[in-house]
N, CA, C and O of each residue as an XYZ file, in Angstrom:
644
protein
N    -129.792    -56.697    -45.106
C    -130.742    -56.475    -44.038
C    -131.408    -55.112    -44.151
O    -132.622    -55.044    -44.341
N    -130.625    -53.986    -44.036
C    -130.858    -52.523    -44.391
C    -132.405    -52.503    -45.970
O    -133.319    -51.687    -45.848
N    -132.390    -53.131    -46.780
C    -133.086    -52.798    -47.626
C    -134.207    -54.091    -47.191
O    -135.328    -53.895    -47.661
N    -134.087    -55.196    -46.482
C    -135.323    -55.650    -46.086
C    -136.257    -54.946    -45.462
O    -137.462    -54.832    -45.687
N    -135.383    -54.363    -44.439
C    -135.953    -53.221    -43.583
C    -136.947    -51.744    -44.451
O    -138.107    -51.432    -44.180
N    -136.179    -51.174    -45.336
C    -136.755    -50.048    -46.575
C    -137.995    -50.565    -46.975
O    -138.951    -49.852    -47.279
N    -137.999    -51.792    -46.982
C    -138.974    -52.612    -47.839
C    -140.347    -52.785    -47.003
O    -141.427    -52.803    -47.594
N    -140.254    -52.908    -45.633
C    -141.032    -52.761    -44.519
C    -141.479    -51.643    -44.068
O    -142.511    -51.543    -43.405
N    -140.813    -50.804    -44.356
C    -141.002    -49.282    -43.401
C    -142.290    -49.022    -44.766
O    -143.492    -49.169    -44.548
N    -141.780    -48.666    -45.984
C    -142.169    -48.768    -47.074
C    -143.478    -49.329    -47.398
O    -144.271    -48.761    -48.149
N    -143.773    -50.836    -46.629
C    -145.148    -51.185    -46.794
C    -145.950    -50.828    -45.900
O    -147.141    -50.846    -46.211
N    -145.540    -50.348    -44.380
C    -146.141    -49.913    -43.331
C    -146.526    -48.552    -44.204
O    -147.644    -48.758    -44.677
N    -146.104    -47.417    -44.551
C    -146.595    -46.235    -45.081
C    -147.609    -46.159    -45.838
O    -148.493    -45.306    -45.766
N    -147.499    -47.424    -46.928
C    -148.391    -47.284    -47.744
C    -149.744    -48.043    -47.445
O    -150.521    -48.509    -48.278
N    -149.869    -48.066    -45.792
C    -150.660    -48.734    -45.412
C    -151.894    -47.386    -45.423
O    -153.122    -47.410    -45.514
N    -151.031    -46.415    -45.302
C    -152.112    -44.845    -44.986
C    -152.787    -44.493    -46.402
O    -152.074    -44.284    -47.384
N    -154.018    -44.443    -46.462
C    -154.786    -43.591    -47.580
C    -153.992    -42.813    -47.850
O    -153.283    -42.233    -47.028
N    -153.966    -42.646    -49.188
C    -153.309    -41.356    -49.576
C    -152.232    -40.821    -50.095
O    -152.056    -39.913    -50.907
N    -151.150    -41.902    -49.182
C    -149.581    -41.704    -49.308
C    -149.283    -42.312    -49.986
O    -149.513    -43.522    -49.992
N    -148.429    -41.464    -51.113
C    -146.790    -41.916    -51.819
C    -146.213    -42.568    -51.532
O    -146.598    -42.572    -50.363
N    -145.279    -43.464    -51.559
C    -144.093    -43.870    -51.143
C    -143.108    -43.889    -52.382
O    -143.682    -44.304    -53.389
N    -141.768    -43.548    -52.585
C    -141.035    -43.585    -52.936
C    -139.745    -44.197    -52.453
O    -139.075    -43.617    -51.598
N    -139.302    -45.576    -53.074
C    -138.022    -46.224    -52.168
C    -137.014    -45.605    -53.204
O    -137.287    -45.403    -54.387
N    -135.411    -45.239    -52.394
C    -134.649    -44.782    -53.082
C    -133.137    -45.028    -52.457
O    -132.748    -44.966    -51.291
N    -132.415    -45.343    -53.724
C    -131.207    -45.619    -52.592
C    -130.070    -44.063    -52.795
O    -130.550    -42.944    -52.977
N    -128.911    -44.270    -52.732
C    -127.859    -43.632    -52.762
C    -127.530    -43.334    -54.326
O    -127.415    -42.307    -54.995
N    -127.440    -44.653    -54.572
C    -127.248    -44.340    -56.685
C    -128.120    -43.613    -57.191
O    -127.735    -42.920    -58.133
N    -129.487    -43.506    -56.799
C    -130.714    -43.094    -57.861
C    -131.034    -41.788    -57.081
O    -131.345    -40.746    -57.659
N    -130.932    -41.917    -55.640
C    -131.821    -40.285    -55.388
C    -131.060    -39.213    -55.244
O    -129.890    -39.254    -54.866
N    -131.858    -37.912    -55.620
C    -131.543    -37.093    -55.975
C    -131.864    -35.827    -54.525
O    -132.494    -36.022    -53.485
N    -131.194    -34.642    -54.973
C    -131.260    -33.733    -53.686
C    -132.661    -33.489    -53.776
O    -133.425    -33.668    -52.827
N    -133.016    -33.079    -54.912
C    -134.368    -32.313    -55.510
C    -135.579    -33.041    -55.036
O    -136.643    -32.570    -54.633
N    -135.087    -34.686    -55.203
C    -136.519    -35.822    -54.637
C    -136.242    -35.672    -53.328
O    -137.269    -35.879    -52.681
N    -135.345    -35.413    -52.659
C    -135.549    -34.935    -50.822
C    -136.452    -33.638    -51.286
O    -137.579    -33.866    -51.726
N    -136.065    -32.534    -51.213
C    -136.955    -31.218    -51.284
C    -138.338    -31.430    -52.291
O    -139.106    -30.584    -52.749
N    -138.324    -32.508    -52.393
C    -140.224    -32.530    -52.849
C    -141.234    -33.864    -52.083
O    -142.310    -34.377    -52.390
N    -140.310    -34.065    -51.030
C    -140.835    -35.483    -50.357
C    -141.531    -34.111    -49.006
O    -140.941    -33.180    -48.458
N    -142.755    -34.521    -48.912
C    -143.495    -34.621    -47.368
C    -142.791    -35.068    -45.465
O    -142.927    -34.733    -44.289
N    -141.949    -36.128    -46.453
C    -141.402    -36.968    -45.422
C    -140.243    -37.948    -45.880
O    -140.167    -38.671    -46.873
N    -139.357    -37.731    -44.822
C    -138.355    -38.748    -45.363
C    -138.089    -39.788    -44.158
O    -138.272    -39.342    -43.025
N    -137.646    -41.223    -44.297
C    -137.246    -42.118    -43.942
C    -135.518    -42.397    -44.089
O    -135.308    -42.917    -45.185
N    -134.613    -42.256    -43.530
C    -133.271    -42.275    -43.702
C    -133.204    -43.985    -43.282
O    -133.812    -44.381    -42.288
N    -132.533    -44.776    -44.007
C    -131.804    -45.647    -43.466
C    -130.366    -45.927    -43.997
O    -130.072    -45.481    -45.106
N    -129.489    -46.607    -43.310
C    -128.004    -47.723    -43.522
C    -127.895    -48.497    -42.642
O    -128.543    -48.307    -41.613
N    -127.234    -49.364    -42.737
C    -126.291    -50.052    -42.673
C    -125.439    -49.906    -41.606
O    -124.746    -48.945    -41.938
N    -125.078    -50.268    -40.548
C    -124.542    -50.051    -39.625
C    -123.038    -50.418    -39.824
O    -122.545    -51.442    -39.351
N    -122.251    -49.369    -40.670
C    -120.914    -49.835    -40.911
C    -119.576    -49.046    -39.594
O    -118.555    -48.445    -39.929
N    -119.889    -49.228    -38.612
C    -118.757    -48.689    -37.568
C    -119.483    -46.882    -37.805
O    -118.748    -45.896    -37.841
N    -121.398    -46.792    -37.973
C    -121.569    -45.405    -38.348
C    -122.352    -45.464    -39.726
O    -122.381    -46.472    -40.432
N    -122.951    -44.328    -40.010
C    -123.363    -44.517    -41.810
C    -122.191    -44.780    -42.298
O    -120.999    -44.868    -42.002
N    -123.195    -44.911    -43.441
C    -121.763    -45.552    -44.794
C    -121.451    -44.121    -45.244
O    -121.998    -43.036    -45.049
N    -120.169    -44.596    -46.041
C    -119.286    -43.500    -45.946
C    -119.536    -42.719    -47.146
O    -119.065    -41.598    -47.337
N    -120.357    -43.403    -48.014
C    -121.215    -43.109    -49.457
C    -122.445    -42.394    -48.923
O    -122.707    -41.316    -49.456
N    -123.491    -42.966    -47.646
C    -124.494    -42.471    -47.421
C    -123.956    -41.170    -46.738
O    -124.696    -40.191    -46.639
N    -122.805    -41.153    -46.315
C    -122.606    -39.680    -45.287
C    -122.227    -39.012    -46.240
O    -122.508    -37.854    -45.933
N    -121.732    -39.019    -47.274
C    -121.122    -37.895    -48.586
C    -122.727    -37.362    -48.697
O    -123.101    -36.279    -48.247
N    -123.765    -38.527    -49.517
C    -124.793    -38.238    -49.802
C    -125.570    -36.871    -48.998
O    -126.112    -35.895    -49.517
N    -125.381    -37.241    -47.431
C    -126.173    -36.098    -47.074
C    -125.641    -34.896    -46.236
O    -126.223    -34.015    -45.603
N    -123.832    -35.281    -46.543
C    -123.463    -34.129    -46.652
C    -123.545    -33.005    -47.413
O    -123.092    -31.892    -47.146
N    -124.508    -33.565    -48.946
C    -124.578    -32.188    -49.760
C    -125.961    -31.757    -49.748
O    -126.470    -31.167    -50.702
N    -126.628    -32.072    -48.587
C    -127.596    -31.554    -48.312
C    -127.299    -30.353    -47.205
O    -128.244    -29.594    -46.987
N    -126.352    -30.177    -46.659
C    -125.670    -28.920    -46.228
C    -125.981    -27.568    -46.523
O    -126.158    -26.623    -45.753
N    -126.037    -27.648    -48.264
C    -126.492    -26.295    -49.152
C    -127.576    -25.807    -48.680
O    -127.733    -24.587    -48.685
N    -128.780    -26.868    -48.053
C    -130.168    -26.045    -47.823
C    -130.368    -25.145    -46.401
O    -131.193    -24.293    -46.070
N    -129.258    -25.729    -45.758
C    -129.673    -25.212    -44.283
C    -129.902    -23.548    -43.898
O    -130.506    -23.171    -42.893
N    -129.510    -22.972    -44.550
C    -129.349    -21.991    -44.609
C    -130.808    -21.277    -45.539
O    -131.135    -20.094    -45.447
N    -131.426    -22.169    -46.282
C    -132.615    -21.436    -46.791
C    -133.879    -22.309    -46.156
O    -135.017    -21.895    -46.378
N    -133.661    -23.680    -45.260
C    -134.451    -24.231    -44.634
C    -135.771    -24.416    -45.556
O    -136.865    -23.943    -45.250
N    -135.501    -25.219    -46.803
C    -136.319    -26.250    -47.524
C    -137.628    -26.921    -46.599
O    -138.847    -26.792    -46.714
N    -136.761    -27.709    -45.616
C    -137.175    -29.386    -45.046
C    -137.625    -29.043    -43.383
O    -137.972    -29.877    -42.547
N    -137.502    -27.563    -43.198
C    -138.118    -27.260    -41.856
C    -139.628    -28.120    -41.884
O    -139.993    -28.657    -42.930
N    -140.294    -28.177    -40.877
C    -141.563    -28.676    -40.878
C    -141.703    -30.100    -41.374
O    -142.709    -30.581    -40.853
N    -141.048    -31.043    -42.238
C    -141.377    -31.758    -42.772
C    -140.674    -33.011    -41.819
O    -139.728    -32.821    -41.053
N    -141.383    -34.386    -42.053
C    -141.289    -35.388    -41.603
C    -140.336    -36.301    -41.564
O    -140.037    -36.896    -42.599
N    -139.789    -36.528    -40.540
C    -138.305    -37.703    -40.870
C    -138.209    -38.567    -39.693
O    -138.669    -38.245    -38.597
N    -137.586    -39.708    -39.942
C    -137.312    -40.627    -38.887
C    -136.423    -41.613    -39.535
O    -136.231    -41.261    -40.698
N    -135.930    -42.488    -39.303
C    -134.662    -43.060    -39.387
C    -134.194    -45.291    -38.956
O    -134.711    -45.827    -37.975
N    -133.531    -45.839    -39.613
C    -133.771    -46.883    -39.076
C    -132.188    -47.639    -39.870
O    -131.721    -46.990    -40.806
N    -131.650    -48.603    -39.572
C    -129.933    -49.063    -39.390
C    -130.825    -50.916    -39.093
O    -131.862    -51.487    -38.755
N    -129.116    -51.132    -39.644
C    -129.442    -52.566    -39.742
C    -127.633    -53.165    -38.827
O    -126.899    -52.435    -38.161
N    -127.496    -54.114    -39.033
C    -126.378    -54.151    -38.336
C    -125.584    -55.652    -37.419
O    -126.241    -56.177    -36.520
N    -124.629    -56.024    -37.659
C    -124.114    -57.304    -37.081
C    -124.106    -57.649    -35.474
O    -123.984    -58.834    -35.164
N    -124.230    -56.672    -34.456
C    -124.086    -56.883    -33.147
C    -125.110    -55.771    -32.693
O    -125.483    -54.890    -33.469
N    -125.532    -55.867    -31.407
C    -126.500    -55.171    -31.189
C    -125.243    -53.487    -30.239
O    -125.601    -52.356    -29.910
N    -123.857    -54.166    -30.135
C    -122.972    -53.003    -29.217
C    -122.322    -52.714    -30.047
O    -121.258    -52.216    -29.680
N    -122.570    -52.852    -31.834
C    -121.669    -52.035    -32.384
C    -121.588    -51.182    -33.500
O    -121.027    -51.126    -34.595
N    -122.757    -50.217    -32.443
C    -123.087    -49.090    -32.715
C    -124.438    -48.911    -33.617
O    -124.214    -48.206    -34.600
N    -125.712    -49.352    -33.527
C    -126.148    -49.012    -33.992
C    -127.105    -47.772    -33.449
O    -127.092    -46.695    -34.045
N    -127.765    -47.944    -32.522
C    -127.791    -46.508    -32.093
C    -127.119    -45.423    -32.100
O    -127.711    -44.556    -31.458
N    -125.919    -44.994    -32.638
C    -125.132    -44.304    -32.494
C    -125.812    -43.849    -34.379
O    -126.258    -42.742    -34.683
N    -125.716    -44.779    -35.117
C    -126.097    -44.550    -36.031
C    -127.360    -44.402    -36.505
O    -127.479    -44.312    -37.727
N    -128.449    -44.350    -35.741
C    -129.559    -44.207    -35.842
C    -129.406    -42.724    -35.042
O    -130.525    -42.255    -35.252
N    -128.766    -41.831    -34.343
C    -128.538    -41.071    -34.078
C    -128.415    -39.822    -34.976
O    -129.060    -38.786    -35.139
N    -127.191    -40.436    -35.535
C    -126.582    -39.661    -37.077
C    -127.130    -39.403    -37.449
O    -127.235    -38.178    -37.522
N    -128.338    -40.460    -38.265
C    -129.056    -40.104    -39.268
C    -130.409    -38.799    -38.779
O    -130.820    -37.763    -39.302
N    -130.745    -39.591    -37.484
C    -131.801    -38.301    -37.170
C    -131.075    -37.184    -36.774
O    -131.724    -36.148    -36.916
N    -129.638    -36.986    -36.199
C    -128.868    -35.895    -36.450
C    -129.302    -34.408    -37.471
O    -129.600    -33.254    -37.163
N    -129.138    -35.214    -38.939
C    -129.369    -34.631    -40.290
C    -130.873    -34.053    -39.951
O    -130.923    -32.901    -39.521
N    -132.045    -34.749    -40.109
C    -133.552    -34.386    -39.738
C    -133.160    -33.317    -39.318
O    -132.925    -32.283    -39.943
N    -133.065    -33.577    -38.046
C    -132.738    -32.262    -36.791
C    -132.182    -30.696    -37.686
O    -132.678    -29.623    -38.029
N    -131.301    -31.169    -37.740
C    -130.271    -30.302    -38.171
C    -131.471    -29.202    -39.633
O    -131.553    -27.987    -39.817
N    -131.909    -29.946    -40.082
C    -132.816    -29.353    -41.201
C    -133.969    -28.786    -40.589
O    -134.668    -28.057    -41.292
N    -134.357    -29.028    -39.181
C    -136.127    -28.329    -38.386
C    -137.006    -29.291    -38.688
O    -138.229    -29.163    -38.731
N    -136.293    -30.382    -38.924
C    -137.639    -31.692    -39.829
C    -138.227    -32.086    -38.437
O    -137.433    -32.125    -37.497
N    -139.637    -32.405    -38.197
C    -140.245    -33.251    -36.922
C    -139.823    -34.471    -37.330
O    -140.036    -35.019    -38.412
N    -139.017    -34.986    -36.098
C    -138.782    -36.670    -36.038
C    -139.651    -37.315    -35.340
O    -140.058    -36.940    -34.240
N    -139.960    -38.220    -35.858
C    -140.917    -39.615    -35.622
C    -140.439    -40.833    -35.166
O    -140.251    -41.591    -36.118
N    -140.123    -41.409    -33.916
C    -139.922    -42.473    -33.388
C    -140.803    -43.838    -32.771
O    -142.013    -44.054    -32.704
N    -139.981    -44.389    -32.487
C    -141.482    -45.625    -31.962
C    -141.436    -45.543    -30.659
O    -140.429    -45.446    -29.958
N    -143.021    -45.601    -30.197
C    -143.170    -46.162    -28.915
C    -142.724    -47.131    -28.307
O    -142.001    -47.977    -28.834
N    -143.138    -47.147    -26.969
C    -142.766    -48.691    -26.346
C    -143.986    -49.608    -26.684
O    -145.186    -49.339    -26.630
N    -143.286    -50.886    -27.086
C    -143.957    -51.823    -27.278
C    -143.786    -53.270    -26.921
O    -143.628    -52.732    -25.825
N    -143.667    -54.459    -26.751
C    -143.307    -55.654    -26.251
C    -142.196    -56.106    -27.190
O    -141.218    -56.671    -26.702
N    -142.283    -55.877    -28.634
C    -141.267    -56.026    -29.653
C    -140.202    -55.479    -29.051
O    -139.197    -56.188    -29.109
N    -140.085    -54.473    -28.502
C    -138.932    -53.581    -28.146
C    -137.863    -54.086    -27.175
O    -136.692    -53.800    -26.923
N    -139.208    -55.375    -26.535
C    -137.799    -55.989    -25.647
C    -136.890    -56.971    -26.189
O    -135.966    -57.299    -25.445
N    -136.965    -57.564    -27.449
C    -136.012    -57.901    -28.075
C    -135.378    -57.070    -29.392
O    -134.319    -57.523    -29.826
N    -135.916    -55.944    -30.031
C    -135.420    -55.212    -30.665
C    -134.922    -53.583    -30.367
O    -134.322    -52.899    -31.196
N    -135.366    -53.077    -28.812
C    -134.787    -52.244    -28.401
C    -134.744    -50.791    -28.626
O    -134.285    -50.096    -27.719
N    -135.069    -50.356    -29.475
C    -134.849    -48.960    -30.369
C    -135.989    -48.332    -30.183
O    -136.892    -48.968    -30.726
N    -136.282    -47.587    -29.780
C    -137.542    -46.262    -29.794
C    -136.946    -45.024    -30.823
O    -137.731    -44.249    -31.369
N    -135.544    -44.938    -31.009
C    -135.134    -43.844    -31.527
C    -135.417    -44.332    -33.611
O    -135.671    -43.613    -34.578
N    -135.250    -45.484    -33.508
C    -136.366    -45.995    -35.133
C    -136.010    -47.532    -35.239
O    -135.356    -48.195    -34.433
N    -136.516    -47.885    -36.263
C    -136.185    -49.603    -36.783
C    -135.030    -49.614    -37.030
O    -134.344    -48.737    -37.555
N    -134.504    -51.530    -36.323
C    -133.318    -51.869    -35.863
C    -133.700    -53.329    -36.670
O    -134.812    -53.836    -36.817
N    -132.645    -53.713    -37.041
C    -132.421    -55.389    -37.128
C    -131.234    -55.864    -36.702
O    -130.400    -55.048    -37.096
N    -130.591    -56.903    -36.000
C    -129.323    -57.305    -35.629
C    -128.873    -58.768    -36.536
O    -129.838    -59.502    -36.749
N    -127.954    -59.107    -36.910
C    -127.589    -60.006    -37.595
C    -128.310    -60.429    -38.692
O    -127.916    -60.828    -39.788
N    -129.798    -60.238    -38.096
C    -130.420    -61.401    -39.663
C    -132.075    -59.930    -39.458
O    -132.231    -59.091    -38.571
N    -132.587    -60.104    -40.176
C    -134.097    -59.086    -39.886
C    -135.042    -60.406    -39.465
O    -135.339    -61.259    -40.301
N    -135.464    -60.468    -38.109
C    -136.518    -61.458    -38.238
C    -138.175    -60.501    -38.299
O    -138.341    -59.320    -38.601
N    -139.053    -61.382    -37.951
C    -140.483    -61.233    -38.518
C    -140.466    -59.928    -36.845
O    -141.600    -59.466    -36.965
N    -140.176    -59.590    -36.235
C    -140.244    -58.663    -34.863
C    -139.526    -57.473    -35.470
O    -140.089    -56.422    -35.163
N    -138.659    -57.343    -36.092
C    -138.035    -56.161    -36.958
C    -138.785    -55.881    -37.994
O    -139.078    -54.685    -37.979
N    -139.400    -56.663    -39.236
C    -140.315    -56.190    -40.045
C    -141.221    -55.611    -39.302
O    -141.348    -54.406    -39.520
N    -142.157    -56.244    -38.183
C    -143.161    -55.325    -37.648
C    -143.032    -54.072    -36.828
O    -143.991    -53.406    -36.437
N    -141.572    -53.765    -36.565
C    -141.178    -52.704    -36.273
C    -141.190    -51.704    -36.894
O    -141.618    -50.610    -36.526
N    -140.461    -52.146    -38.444
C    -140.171    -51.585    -39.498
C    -141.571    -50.977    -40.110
O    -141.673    -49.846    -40.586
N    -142.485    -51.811    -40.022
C    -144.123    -51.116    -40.714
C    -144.526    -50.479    -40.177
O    -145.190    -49.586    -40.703
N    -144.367    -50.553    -38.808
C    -145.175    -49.780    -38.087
C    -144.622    -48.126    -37.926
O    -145.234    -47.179    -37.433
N    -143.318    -48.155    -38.493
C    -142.288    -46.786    -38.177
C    -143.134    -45.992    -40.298
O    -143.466    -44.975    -40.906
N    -143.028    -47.189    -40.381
C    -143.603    -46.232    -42.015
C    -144.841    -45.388    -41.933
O    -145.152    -44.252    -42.290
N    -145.722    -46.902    -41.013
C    -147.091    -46.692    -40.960
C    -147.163    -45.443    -39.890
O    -148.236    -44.840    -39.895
N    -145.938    -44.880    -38.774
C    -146.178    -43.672    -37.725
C    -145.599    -42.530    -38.824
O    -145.920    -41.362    -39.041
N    -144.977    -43.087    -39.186
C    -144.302    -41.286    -40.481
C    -145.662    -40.913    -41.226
O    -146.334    -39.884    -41.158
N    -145.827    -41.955    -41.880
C    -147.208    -41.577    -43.069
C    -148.371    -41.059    -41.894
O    -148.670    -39.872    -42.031
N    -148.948    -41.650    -40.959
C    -149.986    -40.728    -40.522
C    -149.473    -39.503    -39.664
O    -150.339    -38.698    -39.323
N    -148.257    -39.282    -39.300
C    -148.584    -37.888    -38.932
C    -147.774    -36.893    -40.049
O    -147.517    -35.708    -39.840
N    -147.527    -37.442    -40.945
C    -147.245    -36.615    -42.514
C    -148.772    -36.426    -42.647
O    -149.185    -35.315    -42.980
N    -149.439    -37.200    -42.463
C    -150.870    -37.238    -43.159
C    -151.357    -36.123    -42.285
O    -151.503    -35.016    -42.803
N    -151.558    -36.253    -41.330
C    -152.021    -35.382    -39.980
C    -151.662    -33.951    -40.572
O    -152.456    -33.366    -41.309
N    -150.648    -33.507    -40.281
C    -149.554    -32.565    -40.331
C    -150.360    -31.974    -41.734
O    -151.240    -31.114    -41.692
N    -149.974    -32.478    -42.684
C    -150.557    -31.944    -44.281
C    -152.116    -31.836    -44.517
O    -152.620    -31.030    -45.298
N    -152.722    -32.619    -43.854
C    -154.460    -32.629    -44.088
C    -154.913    -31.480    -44.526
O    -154.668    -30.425    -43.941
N    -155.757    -31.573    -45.807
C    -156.467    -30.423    -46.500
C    -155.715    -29.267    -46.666
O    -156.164    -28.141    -46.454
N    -154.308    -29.567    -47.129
C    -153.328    -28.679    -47.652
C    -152.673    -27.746    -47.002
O    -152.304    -26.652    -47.428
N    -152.524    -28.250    -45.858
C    -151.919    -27.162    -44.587
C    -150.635    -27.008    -44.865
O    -150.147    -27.938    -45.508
N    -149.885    -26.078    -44.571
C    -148.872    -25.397    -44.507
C    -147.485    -26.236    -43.563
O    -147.742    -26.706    -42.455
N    -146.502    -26.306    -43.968
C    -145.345    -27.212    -42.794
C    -145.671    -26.125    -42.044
O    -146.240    -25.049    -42.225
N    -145.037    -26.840    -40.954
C    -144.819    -26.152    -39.673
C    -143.674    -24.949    -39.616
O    -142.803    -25.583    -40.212
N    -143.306    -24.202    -39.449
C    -142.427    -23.289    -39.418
C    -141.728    -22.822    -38.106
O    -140.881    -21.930    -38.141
């Protein structure tokens, strides 16, 4: 479910003139492709919390806090998951936790009519299966990162500090 979702957020972004997208999981990305991304998208898996592979992962992003890389830059977050009470907000939490924790601006969704069966303003959610109301959640969270990455960066502006 989690990477149907990547796959959505992913096509919503590249809906914006302009923007990159880069999909990446745990095996392949690197610290260095965080500190050269504009914007990041965090997702997992709603395992009782991130996975315990994805929380190592950005526990060694720890090293930067202290020289604040990822201040200014763009993040928001999105979990997939078997029950809607077990825990995924908690884990959509976590992950924008990390953002936070770095000075990154987080990007969430508005209210929308989708929301009354998928629920989440804090980012994209799927419960048991991803239906076609979670993909359009999911694009539209790519498609809100990429334009105010876009916004934010226009004609080579400076992060925010």
């Amino acid at each position: 479910m989690t990477e149907q979702l990547a796959h959505a957020v992913a096509d919503g972004a590249r809906e914006i003139t302009g923007v990159a997208v880069v999909l990446k999981n745990t095996d392949s990305a690197t610290h260095e492709e965080l500190l050269a991304a504009d914007a990041i998208i965090l997702g997992s898996p709603n395992w009782n919390g991130v996975t315990g592979k994805f929380k190592e992962w950005l526990d060694g992003t720890g090293q930067f806090w202290e020289d604040n890389p990822l201040v200014g830059r763009v993040g928001a977050a999105f979990t997939s998951g078997w029950s809607r009470s077990a825990g995924l907000e908690f884990t959509l939490w976590s992950l924008l936790h990390v953002l936070l924790a770095h000075g990154m601006i987080v990007v969430g969704l508005p209210w929308s009519d989708t929301m009354r069966s998928t629920g989440s303003y804090y980012g994209a959610s799927a419960v048991g299966r991803v239906r076609p109301t979670d993909v359009q959640q999911a694009r539209r969270l790519g498609r809100r990162v990429a334009e105010v990455t876009r916004r934010l960066f226009a004609n080579g502006g400076d992060r925010i500090v």
